[in-house]
C-alpha beads as a LAMMPS data file, in Angstrom:
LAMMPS data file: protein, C-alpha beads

247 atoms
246 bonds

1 atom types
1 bond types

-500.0 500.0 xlo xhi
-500.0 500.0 ylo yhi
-500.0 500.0 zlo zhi

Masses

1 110.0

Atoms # bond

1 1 1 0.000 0.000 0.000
2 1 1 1.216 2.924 -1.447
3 1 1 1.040 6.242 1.635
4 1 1 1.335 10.171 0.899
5 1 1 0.346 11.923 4.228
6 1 1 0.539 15.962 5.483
7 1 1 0.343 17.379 8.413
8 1 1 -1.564 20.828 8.883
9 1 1 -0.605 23.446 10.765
10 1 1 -3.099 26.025 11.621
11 1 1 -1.578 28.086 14.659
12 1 1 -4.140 30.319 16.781
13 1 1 -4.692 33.650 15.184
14 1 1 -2.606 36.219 17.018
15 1 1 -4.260 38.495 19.644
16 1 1 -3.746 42.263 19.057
17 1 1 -0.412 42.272 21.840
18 1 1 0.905 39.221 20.240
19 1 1 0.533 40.896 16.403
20 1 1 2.311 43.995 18.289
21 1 1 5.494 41.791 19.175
22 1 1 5.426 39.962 16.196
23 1 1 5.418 42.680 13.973
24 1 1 8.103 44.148 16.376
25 1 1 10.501 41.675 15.580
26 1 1 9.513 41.140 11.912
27 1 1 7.925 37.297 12.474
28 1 1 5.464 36.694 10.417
29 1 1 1.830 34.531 10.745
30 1 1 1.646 31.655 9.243
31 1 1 -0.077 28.758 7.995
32 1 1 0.680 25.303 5.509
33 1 1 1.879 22.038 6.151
34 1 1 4.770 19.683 6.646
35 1 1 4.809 16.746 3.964
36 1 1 5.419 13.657 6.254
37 1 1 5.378 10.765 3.560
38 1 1 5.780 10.645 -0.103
39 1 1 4.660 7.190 -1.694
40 1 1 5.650 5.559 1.256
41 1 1 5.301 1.767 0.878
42 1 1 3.634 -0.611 3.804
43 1 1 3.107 -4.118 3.330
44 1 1 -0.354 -3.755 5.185
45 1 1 -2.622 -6.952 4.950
46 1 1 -6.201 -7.425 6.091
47 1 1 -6.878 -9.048 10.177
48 1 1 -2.695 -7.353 11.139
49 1 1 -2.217 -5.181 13.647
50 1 1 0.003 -1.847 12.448
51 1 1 1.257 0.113 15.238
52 1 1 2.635 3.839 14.593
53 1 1 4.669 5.416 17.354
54 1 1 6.887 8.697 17.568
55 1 1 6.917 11.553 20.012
56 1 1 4.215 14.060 19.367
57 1 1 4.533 15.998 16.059
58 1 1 6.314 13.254 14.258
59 1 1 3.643 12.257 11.942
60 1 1 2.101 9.158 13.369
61 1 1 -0.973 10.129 13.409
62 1 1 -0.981 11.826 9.914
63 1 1 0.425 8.272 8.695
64 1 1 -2.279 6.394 10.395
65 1 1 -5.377 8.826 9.073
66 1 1 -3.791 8.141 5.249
67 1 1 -3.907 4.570 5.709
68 1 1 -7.360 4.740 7.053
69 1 1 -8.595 7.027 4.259
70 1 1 -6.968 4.313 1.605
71 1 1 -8.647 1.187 3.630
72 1 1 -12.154 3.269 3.267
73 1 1 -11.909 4.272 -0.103
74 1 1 -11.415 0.375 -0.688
75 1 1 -15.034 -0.250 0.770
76 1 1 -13.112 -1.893 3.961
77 1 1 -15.150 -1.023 6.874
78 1 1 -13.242 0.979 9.411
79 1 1 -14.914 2.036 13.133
80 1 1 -12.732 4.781 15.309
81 1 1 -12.723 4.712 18.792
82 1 1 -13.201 8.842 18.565
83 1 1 -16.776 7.899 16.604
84 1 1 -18.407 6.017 18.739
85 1 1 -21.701 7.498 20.920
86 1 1 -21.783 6.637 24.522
87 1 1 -24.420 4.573 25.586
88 1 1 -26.785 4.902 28.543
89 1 1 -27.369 1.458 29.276
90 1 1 -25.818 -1.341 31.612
91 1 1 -22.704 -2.437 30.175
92 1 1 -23.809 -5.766 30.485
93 1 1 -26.882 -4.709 27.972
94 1 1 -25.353 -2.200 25.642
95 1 1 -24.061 -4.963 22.912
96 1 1 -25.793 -6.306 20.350
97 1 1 -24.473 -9.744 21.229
98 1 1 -25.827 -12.885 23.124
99 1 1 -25.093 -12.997 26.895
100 1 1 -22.354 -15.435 26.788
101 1 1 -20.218 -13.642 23.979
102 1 1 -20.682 -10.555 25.968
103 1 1 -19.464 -11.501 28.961
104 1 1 -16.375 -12.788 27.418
105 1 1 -15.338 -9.932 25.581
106 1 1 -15.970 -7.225 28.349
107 1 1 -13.599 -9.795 30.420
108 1 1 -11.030 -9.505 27.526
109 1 1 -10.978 -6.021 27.735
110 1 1 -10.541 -5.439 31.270
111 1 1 -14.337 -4.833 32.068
112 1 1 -15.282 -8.456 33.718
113 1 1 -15.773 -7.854 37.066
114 1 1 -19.376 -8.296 37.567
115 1 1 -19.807 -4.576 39.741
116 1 1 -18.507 -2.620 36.246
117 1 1 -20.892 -4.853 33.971
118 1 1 -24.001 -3.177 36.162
119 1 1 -22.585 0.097 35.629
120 1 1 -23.344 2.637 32.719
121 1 1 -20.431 4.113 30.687
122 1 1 -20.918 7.307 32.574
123 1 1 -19.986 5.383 35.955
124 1 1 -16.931 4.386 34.503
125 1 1 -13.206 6.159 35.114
126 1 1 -11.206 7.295 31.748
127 1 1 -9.354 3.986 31.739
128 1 1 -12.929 2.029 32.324
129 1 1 -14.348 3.744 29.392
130 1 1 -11.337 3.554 27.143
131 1 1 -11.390 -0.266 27.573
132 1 1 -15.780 -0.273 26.725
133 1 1 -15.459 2.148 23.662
134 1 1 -12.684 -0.766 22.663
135 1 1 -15.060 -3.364 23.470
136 1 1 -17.774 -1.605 21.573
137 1 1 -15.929 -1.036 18.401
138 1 1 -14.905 -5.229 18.450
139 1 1 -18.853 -6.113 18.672
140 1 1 -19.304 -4.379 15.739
141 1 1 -17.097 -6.654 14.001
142 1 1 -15.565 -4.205 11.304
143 1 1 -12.750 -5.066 8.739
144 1 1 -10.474 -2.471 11.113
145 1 1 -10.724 -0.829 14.273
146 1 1 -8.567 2.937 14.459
147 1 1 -7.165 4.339 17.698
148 1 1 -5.098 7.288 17.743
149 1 1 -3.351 7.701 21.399
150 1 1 -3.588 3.833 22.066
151 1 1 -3.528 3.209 25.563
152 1 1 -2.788 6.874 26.949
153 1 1 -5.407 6.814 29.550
154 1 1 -4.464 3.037 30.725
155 1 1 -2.537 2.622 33.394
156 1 1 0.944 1.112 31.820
157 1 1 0.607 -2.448 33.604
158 1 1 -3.245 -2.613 32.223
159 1 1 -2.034 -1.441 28.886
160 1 1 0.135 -4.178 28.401
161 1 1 -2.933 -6.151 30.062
162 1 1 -5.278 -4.932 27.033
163 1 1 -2.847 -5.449 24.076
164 1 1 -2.094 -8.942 24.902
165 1 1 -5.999 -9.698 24.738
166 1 1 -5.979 -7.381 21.298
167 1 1 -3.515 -9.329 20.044
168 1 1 -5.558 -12.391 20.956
169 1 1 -8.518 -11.108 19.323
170 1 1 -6.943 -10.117 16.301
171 1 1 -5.671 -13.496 15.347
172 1 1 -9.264 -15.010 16.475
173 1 1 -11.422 -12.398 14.839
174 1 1 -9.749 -11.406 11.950
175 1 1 -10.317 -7.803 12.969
176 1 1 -7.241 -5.608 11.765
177 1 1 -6.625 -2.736 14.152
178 1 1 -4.464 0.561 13.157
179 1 1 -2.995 2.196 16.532
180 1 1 -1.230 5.636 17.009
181 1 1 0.527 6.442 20.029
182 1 1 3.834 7.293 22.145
183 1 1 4.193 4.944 23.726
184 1 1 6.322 1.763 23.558
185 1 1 6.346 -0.121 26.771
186 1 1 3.154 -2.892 25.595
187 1 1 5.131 -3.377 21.943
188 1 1 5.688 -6.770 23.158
189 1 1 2.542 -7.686 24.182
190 1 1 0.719 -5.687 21.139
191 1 1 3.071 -8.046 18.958
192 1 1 2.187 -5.988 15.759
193 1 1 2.441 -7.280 12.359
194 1 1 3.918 -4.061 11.153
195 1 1 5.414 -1.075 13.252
196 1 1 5.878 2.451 11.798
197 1 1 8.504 4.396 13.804
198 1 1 8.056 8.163 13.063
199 1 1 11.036 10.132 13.969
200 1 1 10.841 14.433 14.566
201 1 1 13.388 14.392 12.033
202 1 1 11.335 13.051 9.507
203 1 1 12.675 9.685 8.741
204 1 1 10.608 7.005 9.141
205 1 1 11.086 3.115 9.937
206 1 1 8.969 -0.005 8.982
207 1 1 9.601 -2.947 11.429
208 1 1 7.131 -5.755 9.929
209 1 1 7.124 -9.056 11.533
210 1 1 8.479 -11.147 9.265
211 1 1 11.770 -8.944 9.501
212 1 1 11.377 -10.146 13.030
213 1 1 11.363 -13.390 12.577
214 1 1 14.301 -13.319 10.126
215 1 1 16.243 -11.651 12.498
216 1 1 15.545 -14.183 15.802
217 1 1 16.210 -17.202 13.060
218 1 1 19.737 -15.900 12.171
219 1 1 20.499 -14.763 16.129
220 1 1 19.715 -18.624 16.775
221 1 1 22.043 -20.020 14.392
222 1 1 25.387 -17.807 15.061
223 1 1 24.562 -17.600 18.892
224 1 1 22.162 -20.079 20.282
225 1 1 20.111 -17.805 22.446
226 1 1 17.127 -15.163 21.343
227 1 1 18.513 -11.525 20.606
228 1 1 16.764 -8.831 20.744
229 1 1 15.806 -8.046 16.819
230 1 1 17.519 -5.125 14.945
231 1 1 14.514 -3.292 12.190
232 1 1 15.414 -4.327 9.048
233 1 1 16.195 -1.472 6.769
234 1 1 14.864 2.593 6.926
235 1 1 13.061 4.657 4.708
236 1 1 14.278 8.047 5.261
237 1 1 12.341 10.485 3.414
238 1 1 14.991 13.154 3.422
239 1 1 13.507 14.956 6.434
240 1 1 9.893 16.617 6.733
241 1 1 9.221 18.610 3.620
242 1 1 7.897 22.638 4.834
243 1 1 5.511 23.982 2.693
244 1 1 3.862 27.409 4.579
245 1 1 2.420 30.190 3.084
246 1 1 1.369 33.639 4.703
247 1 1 -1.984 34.206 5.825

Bonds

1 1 1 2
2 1 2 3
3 1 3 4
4 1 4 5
5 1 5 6
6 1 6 7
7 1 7 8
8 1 8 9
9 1 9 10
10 1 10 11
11 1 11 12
12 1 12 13
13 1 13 14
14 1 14 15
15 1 15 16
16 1 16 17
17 1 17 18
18 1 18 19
19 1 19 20
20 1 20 21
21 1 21 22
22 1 22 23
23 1 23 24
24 1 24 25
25 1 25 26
26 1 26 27
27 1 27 28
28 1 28 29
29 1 29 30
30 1 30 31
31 1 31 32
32 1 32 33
33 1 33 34
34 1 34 35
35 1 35 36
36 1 36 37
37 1 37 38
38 1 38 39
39 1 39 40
40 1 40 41
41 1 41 42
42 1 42 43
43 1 43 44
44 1 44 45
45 1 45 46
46 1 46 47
47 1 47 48
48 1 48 49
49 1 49 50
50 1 50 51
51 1 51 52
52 1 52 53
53 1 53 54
54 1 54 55
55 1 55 56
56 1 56 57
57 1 57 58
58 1 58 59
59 1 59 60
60 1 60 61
61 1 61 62
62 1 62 63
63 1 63 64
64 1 64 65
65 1 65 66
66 1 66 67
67 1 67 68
68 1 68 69
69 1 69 70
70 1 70 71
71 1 71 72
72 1 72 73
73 1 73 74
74 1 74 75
75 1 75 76
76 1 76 77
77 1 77 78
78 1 78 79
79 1 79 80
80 1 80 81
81 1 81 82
82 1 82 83
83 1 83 84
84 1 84 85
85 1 85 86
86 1 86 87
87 1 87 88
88 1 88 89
89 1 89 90
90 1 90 91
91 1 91 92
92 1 92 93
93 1 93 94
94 1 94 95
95 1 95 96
96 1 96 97
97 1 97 98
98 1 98 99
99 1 99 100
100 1 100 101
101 1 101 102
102 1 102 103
103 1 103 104
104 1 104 105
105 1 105 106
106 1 106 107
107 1 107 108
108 1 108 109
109 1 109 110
110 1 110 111
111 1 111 112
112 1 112 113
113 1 113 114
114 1 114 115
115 1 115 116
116 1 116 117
117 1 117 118
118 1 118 119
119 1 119 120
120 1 120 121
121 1 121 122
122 1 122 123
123 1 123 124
124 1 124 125
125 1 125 126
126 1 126 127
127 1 127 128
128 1 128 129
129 1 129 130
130 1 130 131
131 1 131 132
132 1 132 133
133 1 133 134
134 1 134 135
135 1 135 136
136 1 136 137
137 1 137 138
138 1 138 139
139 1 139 140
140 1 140 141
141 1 141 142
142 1 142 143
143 1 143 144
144 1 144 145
145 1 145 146
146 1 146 147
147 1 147 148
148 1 148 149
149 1 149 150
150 1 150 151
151 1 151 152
152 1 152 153
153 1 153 154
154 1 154 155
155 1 155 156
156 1 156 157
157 1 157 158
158 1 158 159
159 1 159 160
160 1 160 161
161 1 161 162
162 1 162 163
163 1 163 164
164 1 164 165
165 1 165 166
166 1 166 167
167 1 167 168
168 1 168 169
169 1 169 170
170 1 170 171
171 1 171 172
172 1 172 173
173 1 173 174
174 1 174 175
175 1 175 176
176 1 176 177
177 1 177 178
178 1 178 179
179 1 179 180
180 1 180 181
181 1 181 182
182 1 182 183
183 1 183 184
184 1 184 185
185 1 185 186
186 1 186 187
187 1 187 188
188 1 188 189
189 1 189 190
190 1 190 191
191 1 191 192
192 1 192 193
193 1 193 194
194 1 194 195
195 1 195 196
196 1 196 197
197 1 197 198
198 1 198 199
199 1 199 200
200 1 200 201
201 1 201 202
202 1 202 203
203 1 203 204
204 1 204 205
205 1 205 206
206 1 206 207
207 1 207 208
208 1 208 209
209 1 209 210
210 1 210 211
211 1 211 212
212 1 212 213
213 1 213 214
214 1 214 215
215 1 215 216
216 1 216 217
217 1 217 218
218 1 218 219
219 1 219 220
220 1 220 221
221 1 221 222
222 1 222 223
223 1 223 224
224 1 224 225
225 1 225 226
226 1 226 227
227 1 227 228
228 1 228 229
229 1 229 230
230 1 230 231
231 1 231 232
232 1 232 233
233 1 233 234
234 1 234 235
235 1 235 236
236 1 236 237
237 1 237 238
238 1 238 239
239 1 239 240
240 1 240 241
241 1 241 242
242 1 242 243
243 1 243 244
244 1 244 245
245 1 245 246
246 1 246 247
């Protein structure tokens, strides 16, 4: 899959001291964007979890929102955590699912303790809800499920909690989930097919799993003991392209 992203930037319009200083020392206002990716090529297959990480202006998200516009524009049906309403009803009641396969997927997203299934999403803390808007996107059973700052709200131990079970889920359901965040401490438990690593200074690497497993394969044949794998290869896109204009 072929990826061109840009990220806007639309700073705040000055107020009338800021203009003042500003004009002052000849600084000007402006507005454009910063061209993160250029034909960028990820090997992106349906039911795979692809991970983008990078501190915060880096591009992830930009990166992720591209690949989710492509996915849509292919008729593949995508559900965003960011979409979804919040219900009113018992958690226990607000799925569209019988009992049984309820149950089980509130307990694989951190929700199966029975005194949170008889609350309502409003009851619940940040971290609570987080984990129900998850488990409401999965009970829609979509081609892909998109969350931009994965796991942010989680505390970190329940974060690696969660992506073990999405991981599980995944390769169960054949659900294909597209996650932006910075954080890295639950990569291992996430275990993502593909993992975009979005650097401030615009280059960008692709870590895809079968890299991985090429990697631990030659480790165990020159040393006899798991090392840690090395990404295979970068795609530097010769730093993050300014285009601005005055306003």
């Amino acid at each position: 899959m072929k990826i061109s992203a840009q990220h806007q930037f639309l700073p705040k319009a000055p107020t009338a001291r800021s203009a003042m200083v500003m004009d002052h020392f000849g600084i000007s206002f402006e507005t454009g964007h910063h061209v993160i990716a250029s034909d960028l090529e990820l090997p992106i297959t349906p039911g795979s979890i692809v991970l983008f990480t990078g501190d915060s202006g880096a591009g992830k998200s930009s990166l992720m929102r591209a690949v989710r516009q492509q996915l849509e524009s292919a008729n593949e049906t995508v559900v965003d955590l960011e979409d979804l309403d919040k219900a009113d009803e018992l958690l226990v009641n607000s799925f569209q699912l019988p009992l049984p396969e309820t149950l089980q997927l509130l307990a694989r997203c951190g929700l199966g303790e029975s005194q949170l299934m008889l609350r309502t999403p409003s009851e619940l803390s940040a971290g609570q809800y987080y984990r129900y808007r998850l488990a409401q996107a999965i009970s829609q059973k979509p081609k892909w499920i998109v969350a931009d700052e994965f796991s942010a709200t989680l505390d970190r131990e329940l974060a690696k909690v969660v992506a073990c079970n999405i991981r599980r889920i995944c390769d169960q359901s054949g659900i294909g989930f597209l996650f932006a965040t910075t954080h890295r401490d639950f990569v291992d438990d996430l275990r993502p097919n593909l993992h975009v690593l979005c650097s401030l200074d615009g280059g960008i690497e692709v870590v895809s799993e079968k890299s991985k497993k090429k990697d631990i394969s030659q480790s165990l044949a020159t040393c006899g003991s798991h090392a840690v794998p090395n990404p295979t290869g970068r795609t530097s896109l010769g730093g993050i392209i300014e285009a601005a204009s005055s306003a």
